[in-house]
Every structure is written in C-alpha cells, then in structure tokens.
DSSP file (Angstrom, degrees, kcal/mol; ACC not computed):
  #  RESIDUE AA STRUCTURE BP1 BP2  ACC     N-H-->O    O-->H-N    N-H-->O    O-->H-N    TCO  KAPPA ALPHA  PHI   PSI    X-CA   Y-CA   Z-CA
    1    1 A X              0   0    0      0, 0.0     5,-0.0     0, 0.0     3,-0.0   0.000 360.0 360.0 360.0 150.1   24.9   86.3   26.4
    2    2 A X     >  -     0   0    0      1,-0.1     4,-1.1     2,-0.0     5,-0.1  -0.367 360.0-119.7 -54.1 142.1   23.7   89.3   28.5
    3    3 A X  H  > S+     0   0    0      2,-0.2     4,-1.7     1,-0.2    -1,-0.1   0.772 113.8  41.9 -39.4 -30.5   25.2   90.3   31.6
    4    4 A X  H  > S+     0   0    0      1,-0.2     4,-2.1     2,-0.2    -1,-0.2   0.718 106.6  62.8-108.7   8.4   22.4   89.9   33.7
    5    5 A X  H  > S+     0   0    0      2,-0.2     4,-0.7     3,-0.1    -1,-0.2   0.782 115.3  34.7 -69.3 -26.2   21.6   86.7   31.9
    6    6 A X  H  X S+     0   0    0     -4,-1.1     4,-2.0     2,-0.2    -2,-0.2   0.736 120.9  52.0 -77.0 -23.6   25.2   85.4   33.3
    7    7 A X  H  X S+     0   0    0     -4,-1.7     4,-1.1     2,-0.2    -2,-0.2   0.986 112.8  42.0 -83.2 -74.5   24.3   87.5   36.2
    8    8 A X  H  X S+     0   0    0     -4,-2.1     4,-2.7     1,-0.3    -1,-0.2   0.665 114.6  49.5 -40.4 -41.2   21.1   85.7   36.4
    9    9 A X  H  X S+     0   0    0     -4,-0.7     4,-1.8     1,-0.3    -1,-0.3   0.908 104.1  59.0 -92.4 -54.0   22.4   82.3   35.7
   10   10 A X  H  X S+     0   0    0     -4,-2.0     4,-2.6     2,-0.2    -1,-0.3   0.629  98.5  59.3 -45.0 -25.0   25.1   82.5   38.2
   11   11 A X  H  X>S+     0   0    0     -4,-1.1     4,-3.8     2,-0.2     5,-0.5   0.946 104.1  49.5 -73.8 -67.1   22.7   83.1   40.8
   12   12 A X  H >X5S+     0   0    0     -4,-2.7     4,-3.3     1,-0.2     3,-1.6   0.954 110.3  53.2 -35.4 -56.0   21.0   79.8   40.1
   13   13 A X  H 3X>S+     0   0    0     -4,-1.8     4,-2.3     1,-0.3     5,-0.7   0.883 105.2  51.9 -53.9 -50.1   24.1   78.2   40.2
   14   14 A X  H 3X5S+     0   0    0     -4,-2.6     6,-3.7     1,-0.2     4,-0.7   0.783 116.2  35.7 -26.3 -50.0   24.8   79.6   43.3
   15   15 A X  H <<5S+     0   0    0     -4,-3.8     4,-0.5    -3,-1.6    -1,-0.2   0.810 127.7  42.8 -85.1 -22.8   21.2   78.3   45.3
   16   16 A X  H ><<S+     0   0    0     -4,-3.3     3,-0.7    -5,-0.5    -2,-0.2   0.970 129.8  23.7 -90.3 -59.1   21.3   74.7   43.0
   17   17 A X  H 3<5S+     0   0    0     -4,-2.3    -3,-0.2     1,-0.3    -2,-0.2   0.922 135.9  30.1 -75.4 -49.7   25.2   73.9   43.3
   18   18 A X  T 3<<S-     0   0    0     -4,-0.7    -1,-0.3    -5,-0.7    -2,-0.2  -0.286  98.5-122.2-114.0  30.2   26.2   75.8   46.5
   19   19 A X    <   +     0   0    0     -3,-0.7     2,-3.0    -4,-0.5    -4,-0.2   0.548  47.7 166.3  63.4  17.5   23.2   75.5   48.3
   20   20 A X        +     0   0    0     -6,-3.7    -1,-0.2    -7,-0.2    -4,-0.1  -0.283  22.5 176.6 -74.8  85.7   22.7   79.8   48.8
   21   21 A X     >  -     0   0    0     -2,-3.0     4,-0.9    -6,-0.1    -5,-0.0   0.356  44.9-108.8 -61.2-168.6   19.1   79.3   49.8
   22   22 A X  H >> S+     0   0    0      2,-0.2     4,-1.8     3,-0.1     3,-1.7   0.876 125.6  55.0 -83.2 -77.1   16.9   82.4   50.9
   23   23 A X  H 34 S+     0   0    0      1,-0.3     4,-0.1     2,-0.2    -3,-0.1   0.707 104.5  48.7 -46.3 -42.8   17.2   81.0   54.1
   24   24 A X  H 34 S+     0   0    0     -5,-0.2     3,-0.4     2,-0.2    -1,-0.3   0.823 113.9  49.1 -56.1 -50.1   21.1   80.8   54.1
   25   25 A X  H X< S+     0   0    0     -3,-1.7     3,-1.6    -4,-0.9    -2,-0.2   0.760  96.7  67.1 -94.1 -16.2   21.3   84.3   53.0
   26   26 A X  T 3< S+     0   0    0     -4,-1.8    -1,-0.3     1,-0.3    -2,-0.2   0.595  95.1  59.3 -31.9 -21.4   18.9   85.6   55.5
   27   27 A X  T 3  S+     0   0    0     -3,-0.4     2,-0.8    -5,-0.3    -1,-0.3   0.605  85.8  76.6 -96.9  -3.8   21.5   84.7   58.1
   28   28 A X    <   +     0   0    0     -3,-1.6     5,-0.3     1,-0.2    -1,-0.2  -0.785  57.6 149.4-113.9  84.3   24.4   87.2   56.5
   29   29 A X        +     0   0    0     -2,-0.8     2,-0.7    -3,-0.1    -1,-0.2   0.838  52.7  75.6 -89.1 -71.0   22.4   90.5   58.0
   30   30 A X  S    S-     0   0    0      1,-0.2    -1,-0.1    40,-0.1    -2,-0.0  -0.015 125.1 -96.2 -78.5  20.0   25.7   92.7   58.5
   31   31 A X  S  > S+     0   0    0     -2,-0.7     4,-0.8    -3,-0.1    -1,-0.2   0.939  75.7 154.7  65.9  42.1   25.6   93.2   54.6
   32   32 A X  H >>  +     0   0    0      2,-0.2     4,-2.5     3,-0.1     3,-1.3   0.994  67.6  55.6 -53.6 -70.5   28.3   90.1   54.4
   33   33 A X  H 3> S+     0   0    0     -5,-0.3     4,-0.7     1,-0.2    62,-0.2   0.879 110.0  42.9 -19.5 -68.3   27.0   89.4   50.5
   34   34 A X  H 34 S+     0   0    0      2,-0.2     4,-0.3     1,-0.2    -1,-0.2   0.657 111.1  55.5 -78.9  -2.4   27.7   92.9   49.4
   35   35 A X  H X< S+     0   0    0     -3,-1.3     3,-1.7    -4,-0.8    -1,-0.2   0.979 114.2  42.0 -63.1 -75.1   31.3   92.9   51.4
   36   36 A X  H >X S+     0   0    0     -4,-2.5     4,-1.0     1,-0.3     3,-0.9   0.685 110.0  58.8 -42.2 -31.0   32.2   89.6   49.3
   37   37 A X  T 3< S+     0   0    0     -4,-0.7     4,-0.4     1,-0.3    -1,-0.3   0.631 104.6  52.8-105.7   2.8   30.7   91.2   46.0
   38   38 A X  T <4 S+     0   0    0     -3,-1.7    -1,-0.3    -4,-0.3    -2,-0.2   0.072 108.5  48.3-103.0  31.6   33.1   94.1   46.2
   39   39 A X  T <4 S+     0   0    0     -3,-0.9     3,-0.4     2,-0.1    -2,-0.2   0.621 101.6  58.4 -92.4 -34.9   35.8   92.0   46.5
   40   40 A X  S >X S+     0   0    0     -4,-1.0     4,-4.5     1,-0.2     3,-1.5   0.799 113.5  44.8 -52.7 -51.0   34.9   89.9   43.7
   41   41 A X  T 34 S+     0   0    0     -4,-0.4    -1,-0.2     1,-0.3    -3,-0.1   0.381  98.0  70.1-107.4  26.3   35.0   93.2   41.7
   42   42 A X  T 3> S+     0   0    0     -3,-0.4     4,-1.6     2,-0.1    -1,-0.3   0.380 102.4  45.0 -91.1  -2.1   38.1   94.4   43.1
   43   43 A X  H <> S+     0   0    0     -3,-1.5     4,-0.7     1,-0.2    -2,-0.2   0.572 108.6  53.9-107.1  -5.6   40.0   91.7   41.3
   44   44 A X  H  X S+     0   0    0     -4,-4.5     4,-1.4    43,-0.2    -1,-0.2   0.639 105.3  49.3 -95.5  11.5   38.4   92.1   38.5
   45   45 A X  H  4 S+     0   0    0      2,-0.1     5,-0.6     4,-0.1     6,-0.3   0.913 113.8  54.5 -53.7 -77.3   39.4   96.0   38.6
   46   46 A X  H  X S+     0   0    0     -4,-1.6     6,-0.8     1,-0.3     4,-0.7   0.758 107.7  47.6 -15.5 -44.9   43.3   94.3   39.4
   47   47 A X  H  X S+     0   0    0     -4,-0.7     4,-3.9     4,-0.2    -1,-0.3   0.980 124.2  29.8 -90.3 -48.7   43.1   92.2   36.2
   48   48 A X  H >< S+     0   0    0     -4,-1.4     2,-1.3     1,-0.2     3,-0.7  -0.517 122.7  47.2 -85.3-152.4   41.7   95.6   33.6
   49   49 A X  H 34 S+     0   0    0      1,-0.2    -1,-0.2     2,-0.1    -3,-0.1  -0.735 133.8  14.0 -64.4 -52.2   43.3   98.3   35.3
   50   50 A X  H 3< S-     0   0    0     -2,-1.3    -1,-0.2    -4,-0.7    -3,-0.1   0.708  91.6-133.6 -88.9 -30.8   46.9   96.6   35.6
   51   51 A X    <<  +     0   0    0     -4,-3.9     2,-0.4    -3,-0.7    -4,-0.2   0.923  57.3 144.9  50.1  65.1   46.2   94.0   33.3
   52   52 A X        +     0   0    0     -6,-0.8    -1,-0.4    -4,-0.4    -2,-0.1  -0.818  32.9 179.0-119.4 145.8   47.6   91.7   35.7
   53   53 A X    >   +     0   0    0     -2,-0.4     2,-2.3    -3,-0.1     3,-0.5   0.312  64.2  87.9-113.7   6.1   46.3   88.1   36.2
   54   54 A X  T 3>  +     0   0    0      1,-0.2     4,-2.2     2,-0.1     5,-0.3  -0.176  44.9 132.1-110.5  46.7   48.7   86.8   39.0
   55   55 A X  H 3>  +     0   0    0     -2,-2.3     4,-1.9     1,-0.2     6,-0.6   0.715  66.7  59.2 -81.4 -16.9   46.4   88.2   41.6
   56   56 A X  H <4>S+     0   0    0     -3,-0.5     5,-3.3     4,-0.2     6,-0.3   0.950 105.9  45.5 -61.2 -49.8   46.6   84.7   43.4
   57   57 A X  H  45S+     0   0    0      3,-0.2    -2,-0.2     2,-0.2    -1,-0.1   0.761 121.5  39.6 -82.0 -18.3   50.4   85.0   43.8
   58   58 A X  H  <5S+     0   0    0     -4,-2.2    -1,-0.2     1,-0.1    -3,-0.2   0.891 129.2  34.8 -77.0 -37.6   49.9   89.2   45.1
   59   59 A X  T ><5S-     0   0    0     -4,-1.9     3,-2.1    -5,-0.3    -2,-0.2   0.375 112.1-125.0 -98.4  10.6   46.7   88.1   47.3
   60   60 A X  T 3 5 -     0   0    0      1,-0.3    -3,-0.2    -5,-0.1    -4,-0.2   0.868  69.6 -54.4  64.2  13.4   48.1   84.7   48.2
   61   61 A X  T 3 <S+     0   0    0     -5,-3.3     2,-0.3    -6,-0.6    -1,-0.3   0.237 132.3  70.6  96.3 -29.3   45.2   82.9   46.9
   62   62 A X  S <  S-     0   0    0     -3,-2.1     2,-0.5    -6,-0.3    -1,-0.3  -0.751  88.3 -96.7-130.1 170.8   43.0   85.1   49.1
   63   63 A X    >   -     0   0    0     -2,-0.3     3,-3.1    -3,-0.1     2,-2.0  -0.719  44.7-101.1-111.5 137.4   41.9   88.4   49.3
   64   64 A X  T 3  S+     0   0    0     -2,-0.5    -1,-0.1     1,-0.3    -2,-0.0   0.527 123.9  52.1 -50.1   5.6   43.6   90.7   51.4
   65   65 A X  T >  S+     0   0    0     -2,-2.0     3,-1.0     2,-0.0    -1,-0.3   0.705  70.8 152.3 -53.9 -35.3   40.8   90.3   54.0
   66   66 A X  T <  S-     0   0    0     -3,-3.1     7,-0.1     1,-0.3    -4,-0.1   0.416  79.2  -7.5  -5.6 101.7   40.9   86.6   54.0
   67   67 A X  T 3  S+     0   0    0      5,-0.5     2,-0.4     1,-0.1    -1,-0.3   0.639 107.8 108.4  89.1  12.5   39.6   85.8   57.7
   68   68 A X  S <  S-     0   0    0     -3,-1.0     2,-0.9     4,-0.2     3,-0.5  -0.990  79.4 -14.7-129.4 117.3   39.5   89.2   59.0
   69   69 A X  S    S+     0   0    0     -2,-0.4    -3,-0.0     1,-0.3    -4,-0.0  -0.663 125.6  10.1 100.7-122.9   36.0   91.0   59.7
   70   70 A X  S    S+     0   0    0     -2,-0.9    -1,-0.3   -39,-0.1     2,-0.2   0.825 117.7  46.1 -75.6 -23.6   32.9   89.7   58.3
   71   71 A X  S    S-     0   0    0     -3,-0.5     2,-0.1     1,-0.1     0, 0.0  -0.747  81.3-120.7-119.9 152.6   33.8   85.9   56.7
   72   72 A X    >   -     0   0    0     -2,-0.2     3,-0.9    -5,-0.1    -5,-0.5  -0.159  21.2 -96.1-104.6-146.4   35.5   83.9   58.2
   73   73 A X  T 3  S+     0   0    0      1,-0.3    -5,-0.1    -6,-0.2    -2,-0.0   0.788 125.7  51.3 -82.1 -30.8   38.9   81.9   57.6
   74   74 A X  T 3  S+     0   0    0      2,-0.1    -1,-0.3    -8,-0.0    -8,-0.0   0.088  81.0 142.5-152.6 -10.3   37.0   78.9   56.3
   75   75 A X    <   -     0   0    0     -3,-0.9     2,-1.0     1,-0.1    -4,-0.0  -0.143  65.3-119.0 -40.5 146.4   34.8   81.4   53.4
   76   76 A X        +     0   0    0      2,-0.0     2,-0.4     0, 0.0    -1,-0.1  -0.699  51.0 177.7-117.9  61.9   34.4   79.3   50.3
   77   77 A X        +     0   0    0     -2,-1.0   -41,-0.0     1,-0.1   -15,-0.0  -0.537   3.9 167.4 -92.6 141.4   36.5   82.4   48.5
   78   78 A X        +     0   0    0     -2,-0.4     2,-0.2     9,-0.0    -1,-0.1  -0.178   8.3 177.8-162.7  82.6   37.2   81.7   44.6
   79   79 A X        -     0   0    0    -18,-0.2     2,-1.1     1,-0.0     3,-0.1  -0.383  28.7-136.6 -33.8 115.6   38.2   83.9   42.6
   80   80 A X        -     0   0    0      3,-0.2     3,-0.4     1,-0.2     6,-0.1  -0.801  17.2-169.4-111.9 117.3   39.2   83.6   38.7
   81   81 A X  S    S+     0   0    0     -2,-1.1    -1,-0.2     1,-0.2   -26,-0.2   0.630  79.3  56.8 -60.6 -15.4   42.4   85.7   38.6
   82   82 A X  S    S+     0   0    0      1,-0.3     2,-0.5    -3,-0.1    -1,-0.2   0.765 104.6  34.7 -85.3 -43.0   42.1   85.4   34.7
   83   83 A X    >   -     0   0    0     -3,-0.4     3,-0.7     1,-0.1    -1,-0.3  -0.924  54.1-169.4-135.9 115.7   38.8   86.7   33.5
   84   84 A X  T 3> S+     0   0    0     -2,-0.5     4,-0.8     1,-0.2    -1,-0.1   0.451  85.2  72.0 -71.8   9.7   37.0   89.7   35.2
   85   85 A X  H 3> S+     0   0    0      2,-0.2     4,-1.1     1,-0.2    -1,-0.2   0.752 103.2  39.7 -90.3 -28.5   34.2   89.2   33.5
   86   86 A X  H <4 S+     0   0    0     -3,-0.7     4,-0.5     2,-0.2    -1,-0.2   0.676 110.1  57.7 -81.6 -14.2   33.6   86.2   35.5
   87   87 A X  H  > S+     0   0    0     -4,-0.2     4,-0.9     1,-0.2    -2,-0.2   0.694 111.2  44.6 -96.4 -15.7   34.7   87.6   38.6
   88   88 A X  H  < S+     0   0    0     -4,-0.8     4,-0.5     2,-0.2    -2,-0.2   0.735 102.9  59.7 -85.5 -28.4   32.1   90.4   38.2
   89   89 A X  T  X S+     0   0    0     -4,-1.1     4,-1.3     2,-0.2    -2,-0.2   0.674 105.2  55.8 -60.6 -37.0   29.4   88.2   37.2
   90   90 A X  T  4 S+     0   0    0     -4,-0.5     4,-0.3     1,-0.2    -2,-0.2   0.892 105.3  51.3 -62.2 -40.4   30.2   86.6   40.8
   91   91 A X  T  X S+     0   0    0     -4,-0.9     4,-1.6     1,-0.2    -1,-0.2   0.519 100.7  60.4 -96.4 -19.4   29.7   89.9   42.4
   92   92 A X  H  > S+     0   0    0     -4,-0.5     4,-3.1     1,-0.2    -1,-0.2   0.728 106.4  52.2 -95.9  -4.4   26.2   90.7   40.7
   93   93 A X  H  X S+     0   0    0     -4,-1.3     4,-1.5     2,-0.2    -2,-0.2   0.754 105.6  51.1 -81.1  -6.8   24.9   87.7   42.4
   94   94 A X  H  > S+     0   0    0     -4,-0.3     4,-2.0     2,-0.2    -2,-0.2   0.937 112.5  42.2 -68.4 -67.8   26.0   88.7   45.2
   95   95 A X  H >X S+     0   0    0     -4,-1.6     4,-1.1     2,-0.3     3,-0.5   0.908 114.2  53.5 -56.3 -56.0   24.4   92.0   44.9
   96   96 A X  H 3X S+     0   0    0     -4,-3.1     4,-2.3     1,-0.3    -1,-0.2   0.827 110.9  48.9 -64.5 -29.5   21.1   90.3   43.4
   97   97 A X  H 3X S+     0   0    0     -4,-1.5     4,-1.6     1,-0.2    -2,-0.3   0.894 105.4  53.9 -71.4 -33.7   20.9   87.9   46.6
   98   98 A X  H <X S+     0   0    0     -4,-2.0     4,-2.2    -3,-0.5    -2,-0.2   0.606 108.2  53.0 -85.2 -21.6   21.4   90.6   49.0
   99   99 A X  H  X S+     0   0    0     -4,-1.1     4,-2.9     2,-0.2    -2,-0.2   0.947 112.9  45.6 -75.9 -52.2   18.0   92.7   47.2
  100  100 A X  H  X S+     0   0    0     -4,-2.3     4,-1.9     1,-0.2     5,-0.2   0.851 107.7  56.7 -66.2 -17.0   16.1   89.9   47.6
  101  101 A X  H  X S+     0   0    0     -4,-1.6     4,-2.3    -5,-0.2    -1,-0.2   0.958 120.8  29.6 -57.8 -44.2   17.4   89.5   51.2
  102  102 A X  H  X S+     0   0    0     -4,-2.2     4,-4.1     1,-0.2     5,-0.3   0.847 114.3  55.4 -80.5  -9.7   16.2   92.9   52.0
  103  103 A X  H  X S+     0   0    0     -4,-2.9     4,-2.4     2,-0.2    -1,-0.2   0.914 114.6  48.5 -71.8 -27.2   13.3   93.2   49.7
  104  104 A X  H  X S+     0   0    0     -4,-1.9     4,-2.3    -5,-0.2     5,-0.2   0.977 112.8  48.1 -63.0 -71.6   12.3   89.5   51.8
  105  105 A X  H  X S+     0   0    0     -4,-2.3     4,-0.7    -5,-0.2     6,-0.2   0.870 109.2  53.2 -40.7 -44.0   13.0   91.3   55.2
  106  106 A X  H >X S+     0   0    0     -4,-4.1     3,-4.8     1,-0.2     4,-0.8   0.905 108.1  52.5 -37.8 -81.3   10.8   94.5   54.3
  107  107 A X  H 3< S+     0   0    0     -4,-2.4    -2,-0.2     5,-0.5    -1,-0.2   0.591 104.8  48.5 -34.2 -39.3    8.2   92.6   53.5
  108  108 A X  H 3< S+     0   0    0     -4,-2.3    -1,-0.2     1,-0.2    -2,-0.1   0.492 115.5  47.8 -95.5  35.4    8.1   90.7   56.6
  109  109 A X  H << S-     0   0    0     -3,-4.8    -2,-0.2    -4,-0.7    -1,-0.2   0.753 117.5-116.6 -88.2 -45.5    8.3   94.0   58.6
  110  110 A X  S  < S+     0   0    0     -4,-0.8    -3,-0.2    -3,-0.2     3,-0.1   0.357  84.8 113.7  78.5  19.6    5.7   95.4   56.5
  111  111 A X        -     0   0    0     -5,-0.3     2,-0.7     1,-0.2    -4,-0.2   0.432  62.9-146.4-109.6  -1.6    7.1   97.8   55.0
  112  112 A X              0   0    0      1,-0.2    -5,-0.5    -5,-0.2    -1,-0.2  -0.105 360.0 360.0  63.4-114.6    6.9   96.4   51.4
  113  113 A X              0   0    0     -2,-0.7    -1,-0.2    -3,-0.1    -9,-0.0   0.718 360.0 360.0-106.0 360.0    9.7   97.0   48.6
C-alpha cells in the first residue's frame, strides 16, 4: 500500500473512529493539527535516526510537550514507539486535515484555494 493511501485511510479512520469532523477541526485555529503532526514525526525520526524504540520510557509515555502550549493535558496522544511508519502516517493526517481546514476557511472568506 501507498503512503498516501495509508495516509488517506488513516484520515478516515480518524473522522469515523475518533470523531475528527470538519467541524471539530475548525475549532484548532492556532495550527494545533500541524503542532501534533510534528510530533508524531519526531518519534518517528527517534526510532530511524537512533534506532531506538523505547521512546515511551525517554518521553514517559508522552511527548516532551505533554500539557504544555497548544493541547492540553488530557490530548488523546498515541504514539507507536515501534514503527515510524505508522507514526508518520499519523502525522500526514494531520497535515491533510489542517489543508482542508484552511482550504474550508478560504473559501468561506472568499478567497478560494
């Protein structure tokens, strides 16, 4: 399978399992999404770079932001310390819900794509 067919696919999962409507992500303004999707795909740098998995037992389970800044304490964070390929896959839905959040917002601005 493709990346942006996992890419893609993950994204469903997101709005059918975890309920990240259009409407839901409309409310994360302060570029929350793409905050979260480089986080995602700073633990999967950690796992090829270092070729480390134990990134739960360095980060605590959380990512050294946990609760600080844009999410809060109570962020629905998961992380698979094992395969970056999944943890990167997380991070391009992230990225693809935050273009249709602004491409949504242009539009009702007017300002189009």
């Amino acid at each position: 399978m493709t990346g942006a067919r996992m890419i893609s696919d993950e994204r469903k999962r997101q709005k059918q399992q975890e309920g990240y409507s259009s409407s839901h992500d409309d409310k994360h303004t302060e570029c929350e999404m793409l905050h979260a999707a480089t986080k995602y795909m700073e633990v999967a740098e950690f796992i090829v770079r270092y070729r480390r998995t134990d990134g739960a037992i360095y980060w605590g389970g959380h990512p050294p932001w946990h609760g600080i800044g844009r999410w809060p304490k109570d962020w629905d964070w998961k992380p698979d310390y094992a395969d970056p390929i999944r943890n990167l896959v997380k991070a391009g839905a992230l990225i693809a819900a935050e273009i249709d959040r602004v491409q949504a917002a242009r539009k009702k601005c007017g300002r189009g794509q």
